[in-house]
N, C-alpha and C positions, 0 to 999 in steps of 0.2 A: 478557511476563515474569511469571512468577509472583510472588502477592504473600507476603508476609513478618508477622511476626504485626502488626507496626507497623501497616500497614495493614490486617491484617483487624480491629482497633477500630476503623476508620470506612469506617461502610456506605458513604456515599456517594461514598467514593472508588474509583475503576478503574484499574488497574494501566497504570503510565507504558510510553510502545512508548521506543525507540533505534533511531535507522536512521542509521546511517553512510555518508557518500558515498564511493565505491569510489577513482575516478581520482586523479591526482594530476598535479601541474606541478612535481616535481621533479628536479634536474637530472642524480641519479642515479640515476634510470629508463629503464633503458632503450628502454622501449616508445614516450617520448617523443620519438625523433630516429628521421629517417627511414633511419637505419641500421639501426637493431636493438642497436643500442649507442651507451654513453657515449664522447664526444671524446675522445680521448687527446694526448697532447703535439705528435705532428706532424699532428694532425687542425685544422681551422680551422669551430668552433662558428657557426653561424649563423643568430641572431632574426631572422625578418620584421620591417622595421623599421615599419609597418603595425599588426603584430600586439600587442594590448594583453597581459601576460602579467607575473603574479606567480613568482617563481622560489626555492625553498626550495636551499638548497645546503649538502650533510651534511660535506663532505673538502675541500684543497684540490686543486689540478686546473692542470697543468703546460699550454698550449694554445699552437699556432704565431701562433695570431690568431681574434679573436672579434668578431663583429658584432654591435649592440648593436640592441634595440627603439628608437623613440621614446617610446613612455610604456611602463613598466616598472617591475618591482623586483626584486635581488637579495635573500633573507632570507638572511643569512650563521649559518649555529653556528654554534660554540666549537671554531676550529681550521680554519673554511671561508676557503679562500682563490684567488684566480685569479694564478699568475704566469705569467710569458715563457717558452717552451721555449729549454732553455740551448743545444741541438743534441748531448746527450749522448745517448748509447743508450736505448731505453725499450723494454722488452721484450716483447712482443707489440703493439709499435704501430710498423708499418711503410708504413700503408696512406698517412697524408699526405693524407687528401682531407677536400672539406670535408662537415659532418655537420649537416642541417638540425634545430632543434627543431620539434618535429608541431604542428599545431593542434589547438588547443583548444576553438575558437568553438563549436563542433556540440555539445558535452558539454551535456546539458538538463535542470536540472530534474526532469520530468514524464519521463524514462524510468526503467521499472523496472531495467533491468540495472545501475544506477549505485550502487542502493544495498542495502545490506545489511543485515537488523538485527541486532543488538549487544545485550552487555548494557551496562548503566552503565557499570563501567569501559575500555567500549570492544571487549573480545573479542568473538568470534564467539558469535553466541548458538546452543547446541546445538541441532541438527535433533531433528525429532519429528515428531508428526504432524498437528501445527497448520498452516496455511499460511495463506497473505491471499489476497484476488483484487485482481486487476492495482493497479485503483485505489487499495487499500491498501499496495504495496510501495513508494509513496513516501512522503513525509512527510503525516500528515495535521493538520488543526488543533491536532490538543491532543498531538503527538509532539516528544519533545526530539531535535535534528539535531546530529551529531557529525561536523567533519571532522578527522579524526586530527591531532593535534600533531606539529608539525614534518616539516608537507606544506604545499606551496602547492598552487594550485588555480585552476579557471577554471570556472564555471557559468551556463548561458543559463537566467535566470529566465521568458522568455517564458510567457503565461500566458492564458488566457481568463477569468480574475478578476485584476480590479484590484491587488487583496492576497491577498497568500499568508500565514496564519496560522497562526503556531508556537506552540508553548510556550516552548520555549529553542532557543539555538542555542551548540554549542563549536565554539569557534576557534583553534587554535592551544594548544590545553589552555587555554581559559578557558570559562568556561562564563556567558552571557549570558542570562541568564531574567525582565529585566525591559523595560520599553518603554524606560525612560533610558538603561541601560546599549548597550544594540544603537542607541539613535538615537545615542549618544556613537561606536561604533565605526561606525557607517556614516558620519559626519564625521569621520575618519581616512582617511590618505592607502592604505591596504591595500582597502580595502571597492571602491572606482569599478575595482580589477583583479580581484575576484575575483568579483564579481556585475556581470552587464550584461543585459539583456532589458527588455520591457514590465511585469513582475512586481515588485511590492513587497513583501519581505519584510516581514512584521511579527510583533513577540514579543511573547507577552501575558504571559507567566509562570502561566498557569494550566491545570492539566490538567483531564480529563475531569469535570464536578461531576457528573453522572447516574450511578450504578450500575449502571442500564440498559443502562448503552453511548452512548456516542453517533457520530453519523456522521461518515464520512470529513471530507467537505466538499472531495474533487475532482470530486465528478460532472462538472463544468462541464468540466476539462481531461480527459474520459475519452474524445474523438476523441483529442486532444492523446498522451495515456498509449499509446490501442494502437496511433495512428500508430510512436510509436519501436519498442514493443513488437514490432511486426512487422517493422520495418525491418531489427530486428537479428536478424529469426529466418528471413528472407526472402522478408518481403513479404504472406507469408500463414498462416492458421491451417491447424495438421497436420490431419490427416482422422479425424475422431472416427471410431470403431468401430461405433458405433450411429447407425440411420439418422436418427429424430429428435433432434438433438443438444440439451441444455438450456441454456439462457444465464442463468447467474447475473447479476443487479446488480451493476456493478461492474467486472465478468470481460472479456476483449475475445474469446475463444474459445468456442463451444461446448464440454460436454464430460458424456461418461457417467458416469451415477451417478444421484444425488437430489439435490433443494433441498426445504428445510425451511421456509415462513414463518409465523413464531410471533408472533400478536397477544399481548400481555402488561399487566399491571395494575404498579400501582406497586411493586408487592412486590419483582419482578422484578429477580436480580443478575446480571449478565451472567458476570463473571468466574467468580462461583461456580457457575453454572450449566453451562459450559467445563470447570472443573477437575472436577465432578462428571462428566462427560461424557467425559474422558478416564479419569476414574479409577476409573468403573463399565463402561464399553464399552469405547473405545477403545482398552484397555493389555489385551484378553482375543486370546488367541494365534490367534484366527479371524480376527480382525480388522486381524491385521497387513496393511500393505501398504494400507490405508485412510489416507486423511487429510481432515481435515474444518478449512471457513475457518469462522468464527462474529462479525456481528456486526450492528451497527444499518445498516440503510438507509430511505431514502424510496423509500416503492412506488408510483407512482400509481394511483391508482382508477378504477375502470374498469365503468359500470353500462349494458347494453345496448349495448357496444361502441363507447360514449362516454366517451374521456379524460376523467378530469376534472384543473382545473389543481390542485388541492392535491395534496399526499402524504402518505401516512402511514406514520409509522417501524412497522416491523419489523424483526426479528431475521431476519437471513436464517442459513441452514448449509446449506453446499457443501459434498458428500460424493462423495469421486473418489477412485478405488480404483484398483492395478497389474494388474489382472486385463485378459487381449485378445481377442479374436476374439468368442464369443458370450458368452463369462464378463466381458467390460468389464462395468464399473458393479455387478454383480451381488451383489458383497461389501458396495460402497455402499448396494443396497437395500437389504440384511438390517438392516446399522446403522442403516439408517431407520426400517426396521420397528419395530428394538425401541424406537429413539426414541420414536416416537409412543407404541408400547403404554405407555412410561414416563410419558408425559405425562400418558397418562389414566387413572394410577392413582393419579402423584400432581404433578400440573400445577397443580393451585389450588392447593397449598402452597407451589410455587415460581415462582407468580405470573405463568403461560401461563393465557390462556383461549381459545387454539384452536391449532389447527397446519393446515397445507394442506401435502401433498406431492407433487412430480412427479418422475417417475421417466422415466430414459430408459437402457438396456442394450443387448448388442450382440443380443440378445434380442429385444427386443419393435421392434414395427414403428415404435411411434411413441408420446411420453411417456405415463406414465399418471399421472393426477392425481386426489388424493382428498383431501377435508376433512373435518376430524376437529375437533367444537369439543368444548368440556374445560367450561367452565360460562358462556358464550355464550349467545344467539340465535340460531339459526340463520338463513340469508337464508330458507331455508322455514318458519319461524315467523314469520317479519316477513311473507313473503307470504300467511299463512294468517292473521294477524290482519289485514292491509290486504282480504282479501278478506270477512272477519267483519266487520268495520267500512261495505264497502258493501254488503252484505248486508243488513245492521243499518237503514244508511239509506235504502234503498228500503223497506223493511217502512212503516217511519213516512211518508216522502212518500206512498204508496198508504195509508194509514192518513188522511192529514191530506186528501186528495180524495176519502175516503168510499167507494174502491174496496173497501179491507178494513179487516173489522170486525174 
């Protein structure tokens, strides 16, 4: 979301995500019963009595007979009600059969397709030409979770971290942003049906402090993330264009274009750095049809083709453009190009001191990669003063046995 003047007074603020959960458990939804429609009067509604399941209900609803869960809830509106079919006429409900409600248990968490983001008050937030990679399209650390008012719901927390940490979370149009408040509503009888998995929710109340950006913080669930991801796209990633395909951090696909990784100093605003980036490139009519993800990751380091266990946050930018055949990526390059030349002209003002970019098009055989530092050391300055340095000390050892004078 863009930020507003409010927050352009504090630097160290970064603008709040919203990601809304899509599905829903309620009872006039059709996609919910394995008809394709809601029960009508000579129809006989039917809960897995098995099945744990919270159930929102907007009207009331005339049914021949209705099987009930063992743990369950009805949430009733204003004017929701269940009565007996009288055996009067009802008109387009002839069929009399019975209409099971779907399961829910499978709905995860950790897949992307489930959620959407939003602005605050909930809408659809307008397309553009920003997007997330994989791991971003669900809730991260420091994002507020919205499940729409007057929806029930059923979510598998399953998780490969203990805790899952939010900022806030809405419920039923309440909006929960402290640890009391959500440890109050998970001790209410609604919470044990709407969340079940290994995953613990936890609400800190505080968003992003770095301006930098900071990281997702699902790397851990990102088997977890492109398992669904693909499940629901079937089973595998599409066929990139270009023969070396790039893999962003984060990403679960290969894909043509460029990646951007920008080592950065404190200076460094992440959001404004995006908004500039949109509003000097990306909004110029060559560029349509490009869209670029921009954000903090841990990179690990890697010296002689040794892991190493630490990581180091960088700014990554994924740049993937509608262009196909040998023009894939091709649009991405250019905005990279100019990227970088932006960088090094005025990168130490904006608090980058180097970029590295790889490029991969339906063009080239195989990525091209090139680093570009801004006011750095280069790794060939470090290796021309480590080689000065024993240069230096052999003079003195052959100096100190008298070999040279």
């Amino acid at each position: 979301t863009g930020l507003n003047c409010f927050f352009c007074s504090l630097p160290a603020a970064t603008a709040a995500v919203y990601k809304q959960w899509i599905p829903n458990t309620n009872f006039e939804t059709a996609s919910n019963w394995d008809k394709g429609r809601v029960p009508c009067a000579r129809d006989v509604a039917h809960f897995e009595k098995d099945k744990v399941v919270s159930v929102f209900v907007r009207s009331a609803h005339a049914l021949t007979d209705m099987y009930l869960p063992r743990n369950g809830e009805f949430v009733l509106a204003a004017g929701a009600a269940f009565t007996a079919f009288n055996g009067s006429w009802d008109p387009g409900c002839d069929s009399g059969v019975t209409v099971r409600f779907a399961d829910a248990e499978r709905r995860a968490w950790f897949d992307p397709t489930l959620w959407q983001d939003v602005l605050p008050s909930g809408e659809l937030k307008p397309g553009g030409p920003i997007f997330s990679v994989d791991e971003e399209r669900v809730p991260c650390r420091h994002d507020d979770v919205i499940f729409p008012p007057e929806t029930s719901f059923r979510v598998n927390t399953d998780s490969s971290q203990p805790v899952i940490h939010l900022r806030s979370i809405s419920v039923m149009g309440q909006e929960l942003n402290t640890p009391s408040s959500w440890a109050g509503y998970l001790g209410g009888p609604s919470a044990p049906l709407q969340f079940h998995g290994n995953g613990t929710l936890q609400v800190t109340g505080t968003g992003c402090p770095d301006k930098s950006g900071c990281a997702c913080g699902n790397a851990l669930d990102g088997p977890r993330i492109c398992a669904a991801l693909l499940r629901a796209s079937g089973r595998q990633c599409p066929e990139p264009a270009c023969q070396s395909p790039l893999q962003p951090l984060g990403h679960c696909c290969g894909v043509c274009g460029a990646t951007i990784n920008l080592d950065f100093t404190p200076d460094f605003d992440l959001q404004k750095y995006q908004d500039r980036l949109v509003r000097e490139l990306l909004s110029q009519p060559k560029y349509a049809g490009v869209q670029m993800a921009i954000s903090k990751v841990h990179k690990a380091e890697t010296f002689l083709d040794i892991v190493s266990r630490s990581a180091t946050p960088v700014i990554q930018i994924v740049l993937i453009d509608d262009r196909a055949g040998v023009q894939a990526g091709t649009a991405a390059e250019q905005l990279a190009a100019d990227i970088v030349e932006s960088i090094a002209q005025h990168g130490k003002d904006l608090g980058i001191s180097s970029s590295r970019v790889e490029v991969a098009t339906g063009s080239t055989a195989r990525g091209q990669v090139g680093s570009y530092p801004v006011s750095r050391i280069t790794a060939g300055t470090v290796m021309g003063l480590l080689f000065g340095l024993l240069l230096l000390g052999g003079i003195l050892f052959l100096h100190r046995k008298g070999k040279l004078r």
